[in-house]
matplotlib code that plots the C-alpha trace (Angstrom):
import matplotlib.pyplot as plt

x = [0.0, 1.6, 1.5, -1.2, 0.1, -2.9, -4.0, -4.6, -6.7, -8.7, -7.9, -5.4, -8.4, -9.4, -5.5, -4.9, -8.3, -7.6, -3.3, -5.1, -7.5, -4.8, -1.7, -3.3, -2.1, -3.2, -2.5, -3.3, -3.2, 0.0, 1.0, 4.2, 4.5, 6.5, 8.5, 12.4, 11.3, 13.2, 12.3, 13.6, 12.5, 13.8, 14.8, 12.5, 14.7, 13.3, 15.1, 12.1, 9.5, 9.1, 7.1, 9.5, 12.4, 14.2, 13.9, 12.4, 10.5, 6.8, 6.1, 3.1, 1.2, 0.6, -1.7, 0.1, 3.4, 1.9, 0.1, 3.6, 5.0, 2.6, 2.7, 6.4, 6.2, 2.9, 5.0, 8.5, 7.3, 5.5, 9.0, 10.7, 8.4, 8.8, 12.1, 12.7, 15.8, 15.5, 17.4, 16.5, 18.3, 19.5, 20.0, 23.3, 25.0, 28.4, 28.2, 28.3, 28.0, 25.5, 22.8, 21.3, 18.8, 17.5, 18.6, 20.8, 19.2, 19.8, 23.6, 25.7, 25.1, 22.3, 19.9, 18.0, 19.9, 18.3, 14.9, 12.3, 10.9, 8.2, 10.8, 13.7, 13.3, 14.3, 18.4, 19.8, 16.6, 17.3, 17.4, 17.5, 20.5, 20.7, 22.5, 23.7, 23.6, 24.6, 22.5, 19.2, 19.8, 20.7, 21.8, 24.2, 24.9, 25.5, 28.3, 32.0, 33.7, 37.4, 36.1, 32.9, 31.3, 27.6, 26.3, 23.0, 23.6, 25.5, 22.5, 20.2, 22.7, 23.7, 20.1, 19.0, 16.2, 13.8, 11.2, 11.7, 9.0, 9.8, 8.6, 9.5, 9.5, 9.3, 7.5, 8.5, 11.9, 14.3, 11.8, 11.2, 15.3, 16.0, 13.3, 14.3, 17.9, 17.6, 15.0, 18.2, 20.3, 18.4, 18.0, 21.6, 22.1, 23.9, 21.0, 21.5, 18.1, 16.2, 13.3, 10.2, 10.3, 7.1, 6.4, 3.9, 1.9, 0.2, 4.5, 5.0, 4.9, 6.1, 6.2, 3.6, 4.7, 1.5, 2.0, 0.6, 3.2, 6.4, 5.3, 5.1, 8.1, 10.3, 10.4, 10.0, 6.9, 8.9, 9.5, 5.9, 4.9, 1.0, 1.4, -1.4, -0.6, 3.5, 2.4, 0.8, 3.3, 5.9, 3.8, 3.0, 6.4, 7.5, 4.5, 5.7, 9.2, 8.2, 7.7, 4.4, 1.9, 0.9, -2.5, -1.9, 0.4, -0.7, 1.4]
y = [0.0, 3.3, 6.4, 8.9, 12.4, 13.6, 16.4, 15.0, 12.3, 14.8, 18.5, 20.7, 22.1, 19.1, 18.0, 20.3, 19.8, 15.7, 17.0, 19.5, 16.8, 14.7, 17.5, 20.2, 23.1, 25.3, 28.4, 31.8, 35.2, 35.8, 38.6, 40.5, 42.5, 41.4, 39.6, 40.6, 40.3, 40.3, 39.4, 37.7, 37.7, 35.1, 36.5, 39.0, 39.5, 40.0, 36.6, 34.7, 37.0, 39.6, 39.0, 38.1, 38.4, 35.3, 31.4, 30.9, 33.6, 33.9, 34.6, 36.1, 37.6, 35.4, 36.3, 34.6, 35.9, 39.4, 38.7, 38.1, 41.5, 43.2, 41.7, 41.5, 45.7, 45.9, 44.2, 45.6, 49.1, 48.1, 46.6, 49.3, 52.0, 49.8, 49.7, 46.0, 44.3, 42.9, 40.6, 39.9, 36.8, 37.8, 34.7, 35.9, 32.9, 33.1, 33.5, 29.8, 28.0, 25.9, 24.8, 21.6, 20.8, 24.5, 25.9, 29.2, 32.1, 34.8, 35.3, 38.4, 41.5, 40.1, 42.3, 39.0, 38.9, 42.0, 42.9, 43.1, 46.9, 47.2, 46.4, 48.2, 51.0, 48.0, 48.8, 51.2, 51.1, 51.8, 48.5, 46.4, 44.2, 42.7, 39.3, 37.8, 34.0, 31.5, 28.2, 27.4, 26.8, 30.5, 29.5, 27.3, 30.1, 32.4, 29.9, 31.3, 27.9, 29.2, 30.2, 29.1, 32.1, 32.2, 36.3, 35.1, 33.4, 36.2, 39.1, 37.2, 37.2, 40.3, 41.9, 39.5, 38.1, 35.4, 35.1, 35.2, 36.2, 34.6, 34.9, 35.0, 32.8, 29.5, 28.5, 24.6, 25.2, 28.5, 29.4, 26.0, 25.0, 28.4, 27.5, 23.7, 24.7, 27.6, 24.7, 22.7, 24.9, 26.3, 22.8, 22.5, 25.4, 27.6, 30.4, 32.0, 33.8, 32.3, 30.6, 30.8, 30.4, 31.5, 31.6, 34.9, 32.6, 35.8, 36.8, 33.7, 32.2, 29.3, 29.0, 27.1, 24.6, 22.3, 19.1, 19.2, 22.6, 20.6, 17.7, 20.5, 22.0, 18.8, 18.6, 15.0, 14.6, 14.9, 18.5, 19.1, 21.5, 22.7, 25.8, 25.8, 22.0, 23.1, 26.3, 24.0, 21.6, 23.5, 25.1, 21.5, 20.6, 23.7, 23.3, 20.0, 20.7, 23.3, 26.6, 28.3, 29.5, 32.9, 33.9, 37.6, 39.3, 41.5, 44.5]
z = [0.0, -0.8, 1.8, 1.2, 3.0, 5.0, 3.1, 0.2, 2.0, 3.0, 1.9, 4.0, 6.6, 7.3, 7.7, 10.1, 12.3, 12.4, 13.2, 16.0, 17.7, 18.3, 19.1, 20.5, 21.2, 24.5, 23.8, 26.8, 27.5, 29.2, 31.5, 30.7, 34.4, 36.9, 35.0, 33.6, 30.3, 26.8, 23.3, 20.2, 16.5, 14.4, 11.2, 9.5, 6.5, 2.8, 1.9, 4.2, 4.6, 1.7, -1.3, -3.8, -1.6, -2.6, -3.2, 0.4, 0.1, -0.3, -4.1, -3.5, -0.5, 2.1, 5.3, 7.7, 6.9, 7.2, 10.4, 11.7, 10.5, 11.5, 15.0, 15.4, 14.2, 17.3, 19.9, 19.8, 19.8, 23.1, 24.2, 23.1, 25.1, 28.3, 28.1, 27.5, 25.7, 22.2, 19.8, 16.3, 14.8, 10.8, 8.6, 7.0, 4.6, 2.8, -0.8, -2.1, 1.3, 0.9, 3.6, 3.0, 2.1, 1.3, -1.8, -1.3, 0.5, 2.7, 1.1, 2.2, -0.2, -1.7, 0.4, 1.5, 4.6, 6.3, 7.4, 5.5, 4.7, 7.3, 10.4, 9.0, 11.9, 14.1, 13.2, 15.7, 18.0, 21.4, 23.5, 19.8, 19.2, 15.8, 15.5, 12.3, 12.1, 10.0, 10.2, 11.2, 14.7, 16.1, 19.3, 17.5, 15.1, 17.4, 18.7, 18.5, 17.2, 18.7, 22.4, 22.9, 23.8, 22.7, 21.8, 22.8, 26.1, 27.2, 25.9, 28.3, 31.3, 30.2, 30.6, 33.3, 31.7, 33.4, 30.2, 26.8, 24.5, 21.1, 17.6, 13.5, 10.9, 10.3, 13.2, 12.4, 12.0, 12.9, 15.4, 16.3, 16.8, 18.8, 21.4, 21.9, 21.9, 24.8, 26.6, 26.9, 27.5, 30.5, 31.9, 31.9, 33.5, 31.1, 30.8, 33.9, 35.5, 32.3, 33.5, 31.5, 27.2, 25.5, 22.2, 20.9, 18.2, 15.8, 15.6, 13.9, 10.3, 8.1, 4.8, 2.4, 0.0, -1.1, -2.5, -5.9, -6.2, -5.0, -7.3, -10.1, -9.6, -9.3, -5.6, -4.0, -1.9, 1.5, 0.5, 0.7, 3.7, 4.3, 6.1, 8.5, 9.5, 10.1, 11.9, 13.9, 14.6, 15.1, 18.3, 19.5, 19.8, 21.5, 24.0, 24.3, 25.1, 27.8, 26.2, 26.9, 23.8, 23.6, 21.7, 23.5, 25.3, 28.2, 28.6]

ax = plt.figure().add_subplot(projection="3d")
ax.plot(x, y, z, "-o")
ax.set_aspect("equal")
plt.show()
């Protein structure tokens, strides 16, 4: 008998309602005061997030990627105002460095590597540190190889933070790797004050890559990736490793 992905069983809504009422996600209204609080966006640049931008970018509007915009824009201002630290991961590549399995993208001087138009006020923002990685991972990428130091392990001792509010694209995977990663790492004891993880869902996006498309376009059917459905289970499997889903932030 040959595998029959999900959604073409039965259509991607009904994909992601049978994916949901078995993996749910819980998400709640959390409550930023009283709390050292600081913020990361994984990489808004144009290479991921801006029409056109580049091969992993979306080619033509999508809602969910400018939901996230718009609410990565909402909630640093608010961040900004009260005074709160944050960092925004850049995916930065070397020309001609490949990253498997994703075609190139995000390569120095091509313009993909910085944010897209909308948060471009972000660079020199008081309290904003911008961090270039170079791998999906950014707590890997932020990794000096020679001495070990990690930029963003020391921002959050640095600034003292107990929760970090995280969002950006994709959901399944940079978001989804940073998260996982610092979960670790705090249960080893190499985050300092860093307690609580959570994970702001309206800041984040994935990309959409249907079936039918990848089959159209050469792709094998593993590279197939329903939006909605990875949105989805990229938040399970934060909530699952400990981080806490936000619907709404409560300043």
């Amino acid at each position: 008998m040959t595998d029959t992905p999900i959604d073409r069983l039965v259509g991607p809504a009904a994909a992601l309602e049978a994916v949901a009422a078995v993996m749910p996600v819980r998400p709640t209204r959390f409550a930023l005061d009283g709390k050292k609080i600081g913020k990361l966006d994984v990489d808004p640049v144009k290479g991921f997030a801006a029409v056109g931008g580049g091969n992993l970018a979306p080619p033509v509007a999508n809602a969910q990627v400018a939901r996230m915009i718009a609410e990565i824009d909402r909630t640093d201002r608010l961040f900004i105002e009260a005074r709160r630290p944050i960092a925004v991961f850049l995916d930065t590549h070397e020309p001609g460095k490949p990253e498997h399995p994703y075609p190139p993208h995000c390569e120095i001087g091509t313009g993909e590597e910085n944010l897209v138009d909308e948060l471009a006020w972000l660079e020199g923002a008081p309290g904003v540190t911008l961090m270039r990685k170079d791998c999906i991972d950014g707590v890997v990428g932020l990794t000096d190889p020679a001495t070990g130091r990690n930029r963003l392990l020391d921002w959050i001792l640095g600034n003292g933070i107990e929760t970090l509010v995280v969002d950006g694209i994709c959901t399944d995977i940079c978001v989804l790797q940073a998260v996982q990663t610092l979960l670790s790492a705090r249960n080893h004891g190499m985050t300092g004050p860093l307690r609580e993880i959570v994970v702001y869902e309206p800041g984040c996006a994935t990309y959409d890559l249907p079936l039918e498309t990848a089959r159209n376009i050469g792709l094998p059917d593993t590279a197939a990736h329903p939006q909605k459905v990875a949105h989805h289970i990229g938040l399970y499997l934060m909530q699952a490793s400990g981080a806490v889903i936000a619907q709404e932030l409560v300043f």
